[in-house]
C-alpha positions as CSV (number, residue, x, y, z in Angstrom):
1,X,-65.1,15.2,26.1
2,X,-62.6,15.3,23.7
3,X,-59.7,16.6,26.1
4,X,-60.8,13.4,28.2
5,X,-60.3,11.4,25.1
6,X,-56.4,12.9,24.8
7,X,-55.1,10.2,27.4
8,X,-56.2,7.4,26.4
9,X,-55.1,8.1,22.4
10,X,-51.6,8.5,23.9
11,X,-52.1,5.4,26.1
12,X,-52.8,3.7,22.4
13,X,-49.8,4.6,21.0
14,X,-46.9,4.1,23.8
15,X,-48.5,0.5,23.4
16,X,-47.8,0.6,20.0
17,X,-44.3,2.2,20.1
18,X,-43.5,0.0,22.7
19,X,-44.4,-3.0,20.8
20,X,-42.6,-1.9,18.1
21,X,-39.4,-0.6,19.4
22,X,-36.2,-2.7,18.7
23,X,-37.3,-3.1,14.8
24,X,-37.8,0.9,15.0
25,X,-34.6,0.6,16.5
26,X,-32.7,-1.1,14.0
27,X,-34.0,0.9,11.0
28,X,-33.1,4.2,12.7
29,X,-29.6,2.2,13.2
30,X,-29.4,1.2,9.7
31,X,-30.4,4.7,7.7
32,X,-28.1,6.5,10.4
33,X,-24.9,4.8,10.4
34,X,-23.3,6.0,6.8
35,X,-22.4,3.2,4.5
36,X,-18.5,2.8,3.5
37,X,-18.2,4.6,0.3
38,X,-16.9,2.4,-2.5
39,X,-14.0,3.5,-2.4
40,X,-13.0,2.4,0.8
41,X,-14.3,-0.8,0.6
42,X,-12.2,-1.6,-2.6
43,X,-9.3,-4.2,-1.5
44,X,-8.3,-6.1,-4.8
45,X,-6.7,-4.0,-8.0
46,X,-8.2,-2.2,-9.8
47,X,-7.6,-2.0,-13.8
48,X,-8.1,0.3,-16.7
49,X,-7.7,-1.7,-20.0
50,X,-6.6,-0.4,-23.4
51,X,-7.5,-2.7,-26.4
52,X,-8.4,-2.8,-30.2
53,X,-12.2,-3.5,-30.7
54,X,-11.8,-6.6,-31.8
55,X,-9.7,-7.6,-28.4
56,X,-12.4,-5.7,-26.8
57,X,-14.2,-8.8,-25.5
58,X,-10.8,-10.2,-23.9
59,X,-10.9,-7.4,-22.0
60,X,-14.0,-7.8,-20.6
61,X,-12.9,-11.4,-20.1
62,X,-9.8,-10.2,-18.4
63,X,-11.9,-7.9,-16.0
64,X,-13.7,-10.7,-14.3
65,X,-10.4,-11.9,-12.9
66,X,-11.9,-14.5,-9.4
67,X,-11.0,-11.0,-6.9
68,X,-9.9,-14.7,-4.7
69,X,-7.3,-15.2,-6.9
70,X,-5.7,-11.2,-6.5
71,X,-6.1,-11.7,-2.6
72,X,-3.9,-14.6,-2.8
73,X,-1.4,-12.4,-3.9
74,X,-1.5,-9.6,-2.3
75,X,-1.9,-12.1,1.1
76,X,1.6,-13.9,-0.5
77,X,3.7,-10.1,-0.8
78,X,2.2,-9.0,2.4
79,X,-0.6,-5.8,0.9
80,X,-3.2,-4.7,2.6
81,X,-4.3,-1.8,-0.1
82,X,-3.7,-2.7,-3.8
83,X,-2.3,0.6,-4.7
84,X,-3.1,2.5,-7.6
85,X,-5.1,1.6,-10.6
86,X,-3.2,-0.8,-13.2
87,X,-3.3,-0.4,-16.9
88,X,-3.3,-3.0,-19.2
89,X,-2.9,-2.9,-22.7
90,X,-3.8,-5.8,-24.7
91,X,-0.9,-5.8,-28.1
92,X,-1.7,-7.8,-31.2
93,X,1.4,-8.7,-33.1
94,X,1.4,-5.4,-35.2
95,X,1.2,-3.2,-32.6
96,X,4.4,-1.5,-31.3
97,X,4.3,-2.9,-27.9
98,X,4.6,-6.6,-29.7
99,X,7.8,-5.7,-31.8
100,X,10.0,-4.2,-29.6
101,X,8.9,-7.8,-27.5
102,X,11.1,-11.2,-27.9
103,X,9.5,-13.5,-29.9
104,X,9.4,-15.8,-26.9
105,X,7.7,-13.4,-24.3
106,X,3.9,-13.4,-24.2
107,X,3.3,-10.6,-21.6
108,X,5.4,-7.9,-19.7
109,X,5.1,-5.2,-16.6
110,X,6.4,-1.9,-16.5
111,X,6.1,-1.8,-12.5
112,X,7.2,1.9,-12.3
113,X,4.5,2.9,-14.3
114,X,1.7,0.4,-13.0
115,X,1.2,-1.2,-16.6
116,X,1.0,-4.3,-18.2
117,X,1.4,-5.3,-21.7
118,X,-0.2,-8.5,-22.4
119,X,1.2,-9.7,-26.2
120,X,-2.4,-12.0,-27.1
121,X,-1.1,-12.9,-30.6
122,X,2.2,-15.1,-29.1
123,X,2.3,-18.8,-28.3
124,X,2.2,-19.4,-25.3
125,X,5.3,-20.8,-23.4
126,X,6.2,-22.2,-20.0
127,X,5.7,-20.9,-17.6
128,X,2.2,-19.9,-18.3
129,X,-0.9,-22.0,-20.0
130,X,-3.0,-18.9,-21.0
131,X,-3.1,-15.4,-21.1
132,X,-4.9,-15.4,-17.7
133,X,-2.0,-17.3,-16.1
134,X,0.1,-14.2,-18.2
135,X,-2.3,-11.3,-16.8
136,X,-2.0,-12.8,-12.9
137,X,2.2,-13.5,-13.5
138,X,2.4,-10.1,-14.4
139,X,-0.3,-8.7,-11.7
140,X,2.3,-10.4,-9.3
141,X,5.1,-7.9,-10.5
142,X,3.7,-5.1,-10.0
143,X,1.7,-6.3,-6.5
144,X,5.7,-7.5,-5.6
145,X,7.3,-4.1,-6.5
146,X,4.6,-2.1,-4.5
147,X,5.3,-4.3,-1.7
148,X,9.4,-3.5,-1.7
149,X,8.3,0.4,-1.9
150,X,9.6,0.5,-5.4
151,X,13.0,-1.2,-4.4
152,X,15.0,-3.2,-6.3
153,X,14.9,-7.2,-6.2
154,X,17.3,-9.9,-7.5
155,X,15.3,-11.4,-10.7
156,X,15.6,-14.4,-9.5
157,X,13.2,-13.5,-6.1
158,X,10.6,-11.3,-8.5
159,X,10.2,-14.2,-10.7
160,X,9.9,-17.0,-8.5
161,X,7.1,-14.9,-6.2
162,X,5.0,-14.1,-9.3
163,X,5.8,-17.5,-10.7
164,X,4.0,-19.1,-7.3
165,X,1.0,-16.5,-7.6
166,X,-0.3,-17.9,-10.9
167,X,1.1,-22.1,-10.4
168,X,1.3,-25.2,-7.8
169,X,4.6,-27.1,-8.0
170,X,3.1,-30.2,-10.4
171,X,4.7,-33.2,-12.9
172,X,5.6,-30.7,-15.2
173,X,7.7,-28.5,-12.8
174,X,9.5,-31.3,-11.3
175,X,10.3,-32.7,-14.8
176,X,11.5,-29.5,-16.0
177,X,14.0,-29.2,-12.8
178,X,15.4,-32.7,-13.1
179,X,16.2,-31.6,-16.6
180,X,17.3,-28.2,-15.8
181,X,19.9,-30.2,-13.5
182,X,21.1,-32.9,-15.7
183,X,21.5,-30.9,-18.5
184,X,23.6,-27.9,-17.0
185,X,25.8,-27.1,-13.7
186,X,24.7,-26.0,-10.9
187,X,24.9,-22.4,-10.9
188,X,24.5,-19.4,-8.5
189,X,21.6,-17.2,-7.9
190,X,24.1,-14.4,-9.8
191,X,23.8,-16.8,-13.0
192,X,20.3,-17.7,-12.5
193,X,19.6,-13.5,-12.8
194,X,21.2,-13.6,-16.0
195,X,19.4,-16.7,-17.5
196,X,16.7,-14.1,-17.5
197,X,18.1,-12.2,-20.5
198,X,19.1,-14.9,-22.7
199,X,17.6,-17.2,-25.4
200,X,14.2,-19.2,-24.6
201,X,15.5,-22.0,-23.6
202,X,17.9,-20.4,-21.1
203,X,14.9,-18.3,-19.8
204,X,12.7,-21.7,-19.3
205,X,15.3,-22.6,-17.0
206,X,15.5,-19.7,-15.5
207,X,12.3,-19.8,-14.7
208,X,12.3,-23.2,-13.0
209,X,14.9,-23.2,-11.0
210,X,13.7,-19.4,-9.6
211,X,10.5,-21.4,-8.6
212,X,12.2,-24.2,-7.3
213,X,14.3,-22.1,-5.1
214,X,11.7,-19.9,-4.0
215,X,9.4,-23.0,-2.6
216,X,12.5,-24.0,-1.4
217,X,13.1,-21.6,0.7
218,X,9.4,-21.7,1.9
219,X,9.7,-24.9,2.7
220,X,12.5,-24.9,5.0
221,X,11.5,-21.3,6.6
222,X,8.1,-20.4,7.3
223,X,5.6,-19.2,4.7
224,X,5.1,-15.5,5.5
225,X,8.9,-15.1,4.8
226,X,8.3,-13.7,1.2
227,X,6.3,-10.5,2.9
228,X,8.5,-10.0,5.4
229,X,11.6,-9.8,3.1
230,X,9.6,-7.3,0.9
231,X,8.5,-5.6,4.3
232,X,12.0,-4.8,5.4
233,X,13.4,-4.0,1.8
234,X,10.2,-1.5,1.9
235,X,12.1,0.0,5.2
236,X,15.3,0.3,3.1
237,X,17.7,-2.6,3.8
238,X,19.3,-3.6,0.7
239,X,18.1,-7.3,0.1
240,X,20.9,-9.5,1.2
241,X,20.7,-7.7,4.3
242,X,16.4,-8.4,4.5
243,X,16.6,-11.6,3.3
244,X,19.5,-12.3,6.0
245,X,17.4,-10.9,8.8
246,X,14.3,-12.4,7.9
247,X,15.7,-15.8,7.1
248,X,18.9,-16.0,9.3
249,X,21.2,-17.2,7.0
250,X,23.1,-15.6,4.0
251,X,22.0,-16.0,0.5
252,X,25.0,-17.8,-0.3
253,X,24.4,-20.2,3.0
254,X,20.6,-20.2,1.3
255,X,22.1,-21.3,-2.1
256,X,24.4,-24.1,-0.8
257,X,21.6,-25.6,1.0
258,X,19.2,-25.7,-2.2
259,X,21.5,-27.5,-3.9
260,X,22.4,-29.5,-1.0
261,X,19.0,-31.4,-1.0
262,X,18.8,-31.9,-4.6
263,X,20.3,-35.0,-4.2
264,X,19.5,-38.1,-7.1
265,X,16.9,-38.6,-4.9
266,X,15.0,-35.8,-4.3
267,X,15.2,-35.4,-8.3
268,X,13.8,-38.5,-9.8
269,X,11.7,-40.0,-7.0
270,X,8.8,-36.9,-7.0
271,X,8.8,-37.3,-10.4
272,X,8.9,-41.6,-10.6
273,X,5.9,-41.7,-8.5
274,X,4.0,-38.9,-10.3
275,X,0.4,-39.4,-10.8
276,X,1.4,-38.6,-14.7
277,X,4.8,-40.8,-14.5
278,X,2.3,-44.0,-13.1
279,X,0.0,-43.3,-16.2
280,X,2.8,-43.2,-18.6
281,X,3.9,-46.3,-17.3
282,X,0.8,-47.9,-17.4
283,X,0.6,-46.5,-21.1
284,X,3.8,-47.8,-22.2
285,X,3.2,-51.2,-20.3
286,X,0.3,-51.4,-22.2
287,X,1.7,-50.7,-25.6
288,X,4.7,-53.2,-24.9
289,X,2.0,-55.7,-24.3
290,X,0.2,-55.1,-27.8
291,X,3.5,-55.2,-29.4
292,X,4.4,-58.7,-27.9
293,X,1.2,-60.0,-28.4
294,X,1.3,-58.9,-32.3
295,X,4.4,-60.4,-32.5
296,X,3.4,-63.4,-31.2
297,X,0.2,-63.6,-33.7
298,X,3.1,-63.0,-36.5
299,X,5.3,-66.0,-35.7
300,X,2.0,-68.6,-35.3
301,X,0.8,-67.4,-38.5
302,X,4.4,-68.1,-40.1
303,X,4.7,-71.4,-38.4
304,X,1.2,-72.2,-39.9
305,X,2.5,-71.3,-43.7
306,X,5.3,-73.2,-43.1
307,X,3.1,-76.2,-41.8
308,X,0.7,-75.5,-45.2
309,X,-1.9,-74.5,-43.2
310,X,-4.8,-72.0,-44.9
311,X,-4.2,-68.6,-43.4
């Protein structure tokens, strides 16, 4: 009796298993296939911060960088791995790092040695409106100079790439260039590396007209042309000779045409029909309306005295 019962027991349970077999399936799938270890699965930068406890939670601020915002710039210099752990060091005004710094300067990369020094003490200055604009400029650096395999880059190309990882082109850029035109010559992209090492105001302008060129050149080229540059410098072409194969035209050809289109035009119109040059209008149109108006209320009044009238 009981080897009679063997079949059907068996009969009971293929039922079951086959019933049962795709989500048995699936879980044998799941627990067999071997999960990617963290380590491959990391793909924005990593960072090690050094900091004073009372800077400790700016750190921690600093750490929760949007990992959108680091893709955006490894995307723009053309990384698929972010390379190496960066350090950061956050520098009140008395610490070394801070007084070897120019006043001016509110944050500084040491791309050789994958660290940045962010100064929180200083005010900050254009180009950047807060320290996290400063820790993403700088992130750009370093991202920029592992792209080039270490190479050297004008100043000019560094800046204006880790300029356009951190801001869009808005009212105040395009009032900054208009000045930055009107108040000096034009100058070459040789001059514009050395505005870099000057006095703040120089290096505001400096920093303008890098971005300026370097959305230049993006809009009259394609927009990958920043991580193929870096790609072929990477190879080992000097970069006139990347930027001329990439680009097909010579810096200086590149140079002539910037300042070709910055004709009276293309300076004052962007920044005439601004969304913050229509409000200022509106402002002062307003205000010059107030002003008549009081001086209107000014001379009835006097007319009244002069007619004896109580006032």
């Amino acid at each position: 009796m009981k080897i009679a019962n063997i079949p059907i027991k068996l009969n009971k349970f293929s039922r079951l298993i086959g019933k049962n077999a795709l989500p048995l399936t699936f879980l044998i799938f799941i627990l067999v296939i071997p999960q990617p270890s963290p380590l491959l699965a990391t793909t924005s930068p990593q960072f090690i911060f050094e900091a004073p406890e009372s800077l400790e939670p700016l750190a921690a601020h600093l750490q929760e960088t949007n990992p959108a915002s680091l893709q955006r710039i490894m995307d723009l210099v053309g990384l698929e791995h972010p390379g190496p752990t960066i350090r950061v060091i956050l520098a009140p005004n008395d610490s070394p790092p801070a007084k070897d710094a120019p006043v001016w300067m509110s944050g500084y990369a040491l791309s050789q040695a994958s660290t940045i020094v962010l100064l929180t003490d200083r005010v900050l200055t254009y180009p950047n409106d807060s320290l996290n604009d400063v820790f993403l400029h700088e992130i750009g650096h370093i991202l920029v100079h592992r792209a080039a395999g270490g190479h050297s880059l004008p100043r000019w190309f560094d800046e204006g790439l880790a300029m356009m990882t951190v801001r869009s082109w808005d009212f105040e850029d395009r009032a900054r260039l208009v000045w930055a035109m009107v108040s000096g010559k034009e100058i070459s992209l040789d001059e514009l590396n050395v505005l870099f090492v000057q006095d703040d105001t120089s290096v505001r302008r400096a920093y303008v007209l890098a971005h300026a060129f370097t959305l230049d050149l993006l809009e009259h080229t394609q927009r990958d042309v920043p991580k193929k540059i870096l790609a072929k410098v990477k190879e080992g072409l000097s970069f006139p000779e990347a930027f001329a194969r990439v680009t097909f035209m010579t810096l200086s050809q590149a140079e002539e045409n910037f300042w070709n289109r910055q004709t009276l035009w293309d300076r004052w119109i962007p920044v005439a029909t601004s969304s913050g040059m229509v409000w200022l209008t509106i402002t002062a149109l307003a205000f010059w309306v107030w002003r008549k108006q009081r001086q209107r209320n000014t001379a009835i009044k006097q007319q009244w005295r002069e007619d004896d009238w109580d006032v």
